[in-house]
C-alpha positions as CSV (number, residue, x, y, z in Angstrom):
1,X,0.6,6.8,-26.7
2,X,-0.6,7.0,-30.2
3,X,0.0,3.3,-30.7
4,X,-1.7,2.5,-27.5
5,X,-4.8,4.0,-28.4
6,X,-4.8,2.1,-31.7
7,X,-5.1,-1.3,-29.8
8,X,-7.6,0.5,-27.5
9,X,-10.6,-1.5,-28.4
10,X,-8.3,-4.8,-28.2
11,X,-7.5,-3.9,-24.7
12,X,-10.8,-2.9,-23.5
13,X,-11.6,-6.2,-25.0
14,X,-9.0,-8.1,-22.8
15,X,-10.4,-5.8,-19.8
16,X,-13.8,-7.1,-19.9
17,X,-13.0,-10.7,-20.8
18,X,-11.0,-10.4,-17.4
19,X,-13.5,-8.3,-15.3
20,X,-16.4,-11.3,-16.3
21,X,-14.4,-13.8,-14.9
22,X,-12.4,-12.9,-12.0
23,X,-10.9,-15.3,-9.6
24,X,-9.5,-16.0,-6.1
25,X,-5.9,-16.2,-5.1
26,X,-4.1,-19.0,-6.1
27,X,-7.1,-20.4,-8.7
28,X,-6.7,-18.2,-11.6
29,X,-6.7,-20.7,-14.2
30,X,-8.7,-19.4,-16.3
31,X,-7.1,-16.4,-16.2
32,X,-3.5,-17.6,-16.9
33,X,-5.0,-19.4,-19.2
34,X,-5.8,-16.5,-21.3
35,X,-2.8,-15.1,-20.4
36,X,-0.9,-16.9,-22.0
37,X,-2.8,-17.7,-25.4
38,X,-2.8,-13.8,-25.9
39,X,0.9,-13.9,-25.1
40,X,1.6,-16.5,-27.6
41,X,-0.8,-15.2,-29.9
42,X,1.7,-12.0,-30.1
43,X,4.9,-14.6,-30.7
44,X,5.7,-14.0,-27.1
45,X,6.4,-17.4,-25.5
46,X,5.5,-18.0,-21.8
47,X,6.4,-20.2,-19.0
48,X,4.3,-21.6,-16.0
49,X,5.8,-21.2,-12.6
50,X,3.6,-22.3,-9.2
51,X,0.5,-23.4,-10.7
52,X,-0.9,-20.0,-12.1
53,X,2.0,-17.9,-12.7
54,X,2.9,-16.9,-15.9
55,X,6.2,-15.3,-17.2
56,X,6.4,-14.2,-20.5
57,X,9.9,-13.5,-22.4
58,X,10.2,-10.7,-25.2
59,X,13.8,-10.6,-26.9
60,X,15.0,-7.6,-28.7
61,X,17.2,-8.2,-31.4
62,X,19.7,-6.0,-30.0
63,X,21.8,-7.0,-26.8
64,X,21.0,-5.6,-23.6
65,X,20.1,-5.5,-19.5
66,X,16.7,-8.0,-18.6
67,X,13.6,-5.6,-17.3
68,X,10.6,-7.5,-15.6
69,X,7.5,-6.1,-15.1
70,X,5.0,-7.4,-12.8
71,X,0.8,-7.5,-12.7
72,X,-1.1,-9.0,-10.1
73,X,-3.9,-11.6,-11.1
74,X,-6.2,-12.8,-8.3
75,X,-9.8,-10.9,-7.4
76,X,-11.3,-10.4,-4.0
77,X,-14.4,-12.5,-2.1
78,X,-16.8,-9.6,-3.0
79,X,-20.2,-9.2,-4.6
80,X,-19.9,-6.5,-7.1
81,X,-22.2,-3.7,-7.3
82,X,-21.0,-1.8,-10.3
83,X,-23.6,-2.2,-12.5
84,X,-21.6,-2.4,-15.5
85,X,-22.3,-4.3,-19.0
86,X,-18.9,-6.5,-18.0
87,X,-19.8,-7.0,-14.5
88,X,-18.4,-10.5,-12.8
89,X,-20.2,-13.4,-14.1
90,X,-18.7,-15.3,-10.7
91,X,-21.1,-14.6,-7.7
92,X,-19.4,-13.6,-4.8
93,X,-16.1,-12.5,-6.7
94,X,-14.8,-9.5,-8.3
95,X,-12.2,-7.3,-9.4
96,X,-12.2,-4.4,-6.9
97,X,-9.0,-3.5,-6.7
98,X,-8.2,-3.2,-10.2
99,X,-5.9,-6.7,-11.0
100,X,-7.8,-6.6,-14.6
101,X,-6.7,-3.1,-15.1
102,X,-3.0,-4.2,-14.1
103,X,-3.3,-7.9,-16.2
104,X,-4.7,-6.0,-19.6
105,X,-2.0,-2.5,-19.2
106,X,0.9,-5.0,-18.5
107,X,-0.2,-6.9,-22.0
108,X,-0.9,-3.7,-23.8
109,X,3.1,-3.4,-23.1
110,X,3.9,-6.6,-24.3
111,X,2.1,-5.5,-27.3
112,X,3.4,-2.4,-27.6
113,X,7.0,-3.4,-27.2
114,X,6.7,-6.6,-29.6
115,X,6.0,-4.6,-32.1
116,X,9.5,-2.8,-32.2
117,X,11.8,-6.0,-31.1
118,X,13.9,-5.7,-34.1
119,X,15.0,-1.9,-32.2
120,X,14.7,-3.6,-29.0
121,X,17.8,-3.5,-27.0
122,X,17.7,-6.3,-24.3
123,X,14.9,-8.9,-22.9
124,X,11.2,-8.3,-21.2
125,X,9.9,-10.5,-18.7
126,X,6.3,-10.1,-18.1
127,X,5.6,-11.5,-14.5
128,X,1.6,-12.3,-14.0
129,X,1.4,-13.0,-10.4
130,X,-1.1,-15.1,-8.3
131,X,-2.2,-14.4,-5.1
132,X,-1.5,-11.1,-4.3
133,X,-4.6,-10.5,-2.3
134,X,-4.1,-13.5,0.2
135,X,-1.0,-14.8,1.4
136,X,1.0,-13.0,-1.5
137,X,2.5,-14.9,-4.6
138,X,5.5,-12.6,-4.8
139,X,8.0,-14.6,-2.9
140,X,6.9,-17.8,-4.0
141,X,7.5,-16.6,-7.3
142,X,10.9,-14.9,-7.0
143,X,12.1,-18.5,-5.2
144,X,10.9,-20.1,-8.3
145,X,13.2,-18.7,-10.3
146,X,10.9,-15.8,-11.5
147,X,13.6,-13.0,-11.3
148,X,17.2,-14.8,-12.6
149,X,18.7,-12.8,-14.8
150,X,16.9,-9.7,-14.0
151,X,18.5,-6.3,-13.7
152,X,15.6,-4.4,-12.3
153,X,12.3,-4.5,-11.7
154,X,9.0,-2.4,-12.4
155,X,5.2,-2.7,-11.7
156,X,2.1,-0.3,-10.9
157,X,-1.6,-0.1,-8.6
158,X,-4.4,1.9,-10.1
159,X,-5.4,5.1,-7.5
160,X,-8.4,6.3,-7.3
161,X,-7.0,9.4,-6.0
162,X,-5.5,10.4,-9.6
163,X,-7.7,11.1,-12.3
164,X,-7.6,8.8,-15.6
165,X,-5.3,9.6,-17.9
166,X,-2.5,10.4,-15.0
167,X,0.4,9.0,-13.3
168,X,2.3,9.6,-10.2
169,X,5.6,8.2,-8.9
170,X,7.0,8.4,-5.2
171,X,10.3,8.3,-4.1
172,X,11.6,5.9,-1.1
173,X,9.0,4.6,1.0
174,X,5.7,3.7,-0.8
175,X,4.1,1.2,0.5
176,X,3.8,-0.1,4.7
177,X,4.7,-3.4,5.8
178,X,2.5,-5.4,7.5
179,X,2.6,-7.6,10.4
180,X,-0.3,-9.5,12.1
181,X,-0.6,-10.5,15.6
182,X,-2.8,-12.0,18.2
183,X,-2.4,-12.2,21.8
184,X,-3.8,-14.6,24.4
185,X,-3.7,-13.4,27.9
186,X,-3.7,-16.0,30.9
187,X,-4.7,-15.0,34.3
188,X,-6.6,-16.6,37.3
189,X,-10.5,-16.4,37.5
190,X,-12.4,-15.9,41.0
191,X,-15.3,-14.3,42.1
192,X,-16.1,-10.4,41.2
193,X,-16.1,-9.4,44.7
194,X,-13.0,-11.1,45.3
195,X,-10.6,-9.6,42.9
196,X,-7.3,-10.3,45.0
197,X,-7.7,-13.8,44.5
198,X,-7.7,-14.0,41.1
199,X,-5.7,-12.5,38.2
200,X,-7.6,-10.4,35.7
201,X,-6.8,-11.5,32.1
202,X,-9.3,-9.4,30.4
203,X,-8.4,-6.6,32.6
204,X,-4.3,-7.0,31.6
205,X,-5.8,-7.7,27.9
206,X,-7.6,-4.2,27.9
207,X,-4.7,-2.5,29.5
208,X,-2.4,-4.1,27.0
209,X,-4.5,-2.7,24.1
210,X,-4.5,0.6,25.2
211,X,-0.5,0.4,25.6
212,X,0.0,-1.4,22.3
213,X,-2.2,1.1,20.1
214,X,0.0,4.2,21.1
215,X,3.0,2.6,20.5
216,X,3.1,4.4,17.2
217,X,3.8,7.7,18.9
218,X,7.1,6.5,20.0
219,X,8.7,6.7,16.5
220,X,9.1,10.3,15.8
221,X,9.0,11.3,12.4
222,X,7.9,8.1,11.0
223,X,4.5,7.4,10.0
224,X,3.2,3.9,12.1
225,X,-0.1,2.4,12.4
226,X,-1.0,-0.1,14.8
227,X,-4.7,-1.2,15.0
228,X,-6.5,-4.2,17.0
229,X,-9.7,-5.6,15.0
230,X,-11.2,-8.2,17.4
231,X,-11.3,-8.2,21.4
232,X,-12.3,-11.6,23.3
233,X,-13.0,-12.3,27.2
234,X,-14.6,-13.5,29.9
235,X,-18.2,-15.8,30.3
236,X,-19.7,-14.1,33.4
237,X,-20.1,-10.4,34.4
238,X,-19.4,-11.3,38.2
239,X,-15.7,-13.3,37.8
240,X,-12.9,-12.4,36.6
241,X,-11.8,-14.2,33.4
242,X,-9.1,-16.2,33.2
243,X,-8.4,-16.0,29.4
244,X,-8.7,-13.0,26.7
245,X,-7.5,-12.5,23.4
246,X,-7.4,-10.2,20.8
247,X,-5.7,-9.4,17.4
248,X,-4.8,-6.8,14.8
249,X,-1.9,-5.6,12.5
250,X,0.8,-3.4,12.8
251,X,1.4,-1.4,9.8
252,X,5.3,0.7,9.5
253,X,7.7,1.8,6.8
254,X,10.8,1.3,6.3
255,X,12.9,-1.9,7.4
256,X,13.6,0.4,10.8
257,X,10.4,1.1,11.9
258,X,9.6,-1.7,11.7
259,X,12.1,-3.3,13.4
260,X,11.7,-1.2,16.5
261,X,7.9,-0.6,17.0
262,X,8.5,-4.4,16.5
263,X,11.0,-4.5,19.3
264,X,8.6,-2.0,21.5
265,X,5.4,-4.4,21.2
266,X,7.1,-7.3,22.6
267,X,8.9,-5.3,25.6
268,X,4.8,-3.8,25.9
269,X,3.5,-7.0,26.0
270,X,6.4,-8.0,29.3
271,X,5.7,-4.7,30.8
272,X,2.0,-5.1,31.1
273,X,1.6,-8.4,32.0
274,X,4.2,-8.3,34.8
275,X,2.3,-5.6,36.2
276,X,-1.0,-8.1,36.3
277,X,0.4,-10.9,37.3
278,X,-0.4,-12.4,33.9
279,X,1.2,-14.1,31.1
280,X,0.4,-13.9,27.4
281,X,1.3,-15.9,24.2
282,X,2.7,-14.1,21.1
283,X,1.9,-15.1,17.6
284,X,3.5,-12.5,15.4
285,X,3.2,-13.3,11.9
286,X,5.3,-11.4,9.5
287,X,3.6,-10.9,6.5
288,X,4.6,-8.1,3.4
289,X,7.9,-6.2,3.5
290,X,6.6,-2.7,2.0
291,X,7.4,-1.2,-1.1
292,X,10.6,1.4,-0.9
293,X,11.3,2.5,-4.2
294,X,15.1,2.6,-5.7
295,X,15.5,6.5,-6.4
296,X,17.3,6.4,-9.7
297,X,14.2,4.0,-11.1
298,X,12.1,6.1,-9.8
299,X,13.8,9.1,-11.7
300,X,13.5,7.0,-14.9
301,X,10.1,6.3,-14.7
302,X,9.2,9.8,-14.1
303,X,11.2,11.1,-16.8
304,X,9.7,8.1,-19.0
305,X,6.1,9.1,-18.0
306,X,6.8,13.2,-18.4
307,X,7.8,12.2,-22.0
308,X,4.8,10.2,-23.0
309,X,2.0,12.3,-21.0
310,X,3.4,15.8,-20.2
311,X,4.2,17.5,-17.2
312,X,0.9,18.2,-16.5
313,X,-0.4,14.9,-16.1
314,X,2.9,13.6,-13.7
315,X,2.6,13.5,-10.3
316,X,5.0,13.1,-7.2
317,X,3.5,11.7,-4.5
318,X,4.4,13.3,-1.1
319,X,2.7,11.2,1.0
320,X,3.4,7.2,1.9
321,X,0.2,4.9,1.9
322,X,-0.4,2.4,5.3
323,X,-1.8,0.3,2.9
324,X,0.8,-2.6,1.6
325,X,1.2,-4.8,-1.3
326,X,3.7,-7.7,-1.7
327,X,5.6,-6.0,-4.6
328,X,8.2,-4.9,-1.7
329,X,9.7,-8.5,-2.4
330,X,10.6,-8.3,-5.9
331,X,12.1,-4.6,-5.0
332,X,14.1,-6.5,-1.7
333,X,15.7,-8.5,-4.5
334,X,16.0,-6.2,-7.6
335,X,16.3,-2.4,-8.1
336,X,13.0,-1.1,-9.5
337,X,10.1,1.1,-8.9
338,X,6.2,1.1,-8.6
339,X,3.8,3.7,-9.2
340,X,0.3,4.8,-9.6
341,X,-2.1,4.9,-12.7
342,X,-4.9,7.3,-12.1
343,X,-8.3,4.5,-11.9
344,X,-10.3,7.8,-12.9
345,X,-12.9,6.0,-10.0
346,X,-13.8,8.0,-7.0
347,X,-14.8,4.9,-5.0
348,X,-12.1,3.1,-2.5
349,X,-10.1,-0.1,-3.7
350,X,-12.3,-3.1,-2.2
351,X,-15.5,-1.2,-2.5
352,X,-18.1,-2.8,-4.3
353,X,-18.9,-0.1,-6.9
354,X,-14.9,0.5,-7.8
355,X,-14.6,0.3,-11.6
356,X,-11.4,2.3,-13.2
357,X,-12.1,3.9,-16.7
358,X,-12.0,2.7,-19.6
359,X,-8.4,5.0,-20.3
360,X,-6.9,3.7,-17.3
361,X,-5.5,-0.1,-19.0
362,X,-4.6,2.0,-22.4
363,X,-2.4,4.7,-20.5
364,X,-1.1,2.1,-18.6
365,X,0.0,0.3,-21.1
366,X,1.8,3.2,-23.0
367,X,3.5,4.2,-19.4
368,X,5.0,0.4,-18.6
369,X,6.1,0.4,-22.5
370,X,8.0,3.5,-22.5
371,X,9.2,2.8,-18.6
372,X,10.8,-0.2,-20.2
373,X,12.1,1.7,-23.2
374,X,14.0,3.8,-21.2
375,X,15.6,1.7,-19.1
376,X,16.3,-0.9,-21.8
377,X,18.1,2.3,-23.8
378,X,19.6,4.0,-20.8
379,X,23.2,3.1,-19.8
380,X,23.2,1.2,-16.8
């Protein structure tokens, strides 16, 4: 932590340089562009994988297992409102969920950790990934090669619900999976006053919706969300409409939930129809996995994170988020944990205003650092 703060003002430099000029998914160049000068700058050679991925490789001078830790790159299509000094110099784009924060705490570790790689047992990969945000960059990244050779796996969000300067782990299921869907319902139009002529798509649609949305319910003990975000039908208040559609995203975790609220939407969407005299077509799109967290990593982290910052300032999380993030791939592959560094920001991620402190990247930093330690120097 000591040595963290010393390179405090070197981060905070990186943080702004990266807050100034944020970009989208899958067009971070300038971003891995400075990536990988600072990387290189340190002796730390880097790789290019996709376009804008980066992987940097730190060797110890002592054998040992392969860590990788991960940081997300890409910003969102927002206007920011901070008002800070360092405020994005790209209109219409900024960092609101943090990314800078992870990008400048991941190379504060590869700092850190450079510095002892005569005492370093083992290799560090430092995985910079694009697209997080959109359609994800995770599993692009691990079928590009990004993960051979690696024994396990670690990476970390900023919260806004932990003050700065604090950390907290969870155990198992972390993150949801997501899966998005929309629904086109066919039926048979005719006049208003002649409903037994006709087939009532919008009427199935809406009847569909309010089966689909309490679907949830049916998993007992598990934590589900299902949610539909847009609702279209019909062109005339006196016939019946012939087409509606809607959409939304299911949200579950655990491979189990999601596999049978899964299995329960589609015998839903056969129930319901049959029952109008409709039929529907499915487009079910599955997008991020989750995050469940490998117990014993998780351990290690805590333990790391109790030694560097204190008991006080360690935090297990009791509660899983319905919010996702496409880490869940590199965990599907490799053993590993994620956890939270407190932003110190009472705003939401994706809110305009959301800025993390100043502390958040430099705590960071010391927390990946000694995660890594430990595992590099633990027996496993």
């Amino acid at each position: 932590m000591r040595e963290a703060e010393a390179i405090s003002g070197e981060l905070d430099g990186l943080r702004r340089a990266f807050h100034m000029d944020p970009e989208l998914g899958n067009r971070e160049y300038h971003t891995a562009a400075r990536i990988e000068e600072t990387l290189n700058g340190w002796g730390i050679p880097t790789r290019r994988l996709l376009d804008t991925a980066v992987v940097g490789r730190l060797d110890g001078a002592l054998p040992g297992p392969t860590v990788a830790l991960r940081a997300d790159m890409d910003a969102l299509p927002l206007t920011e409102a901070t008002g800070a000094d360092f405020a994005s110099r790209n209109p219409g784009v900024m960092h609101a969920c943090g990314h800078d924060v992870h990008m400048t705490a991941a190379l504060g570790a590869a700092r850190l950790l450079s510095g002892h790689r005569q005492a370093l047992p083992g290799s560090v990969l430092f995985l910079f990934q694009p697209d997080e945000e959109g359609r994800g960059g995770a599993q692009r990244m691990i079928e590009a090669g990004a993960l051979e050779g690696v024994d396990a796996v670690f990476g970390a969000h900023v919260s806004p619900d932990l003050p700065a300067g604090h950390v907290g782990v969870r155990y198992g299921k972390f993150y949801a999976a997501s899966d998005t869907f929309k629904i086109v319902v066919n039926g048979l139009s005719a006049h208003g006053a002649e409903r037994e002529k006709g087939i009532d798509a919008l009427g199935a649609a809406a009847a569909l919706v309010g089966r689909l949305i309490d679907l949830p319910k049916r998993l007992p003990g598990e934590r589900a969300v299902l949610s539909v975000g847009s609702f279209h039908g019909g062109t005339a208040e006196n016939a019946l409409a012939d087409r509606a559609e809607f959409a939304g995203i299911i949200r579950t975790l655990g491979p189990a939930a999601r596999s049978e609220l899964k299995r329960l939407f589609r015998l839903a969407v056969a129930e319901v129809t049959a029952q109008w005299g409709a039929t529907a077509d499915v487009t079910l799109r599955e997008s991020y996995p989750g995050v469940v967290n490998d117990d014993a990593m998780t351990a290690l982290a805590e333990r790391a994170a109790r030694g560097l910052l204190g008991d006080e300032r360690v935090h297990v999380i009791d509660r899983p988020t319905m919010t996702t993030e496409d880490f869940g791939y590199f965990l599907m592959e490799k053993p590993g944990s994620f956890y939270h560094i407190g932003a110190g920001c009472p705003l939401p991620l994706h809110n305009t205003g959301f800025l993390p402190d100043e502390q958040a990247p430099v705590v960071a930093a010391a927390v990946h650092a000694a995660v890594i330690r430990e595992f590099l120097e633990s027996s496993w």
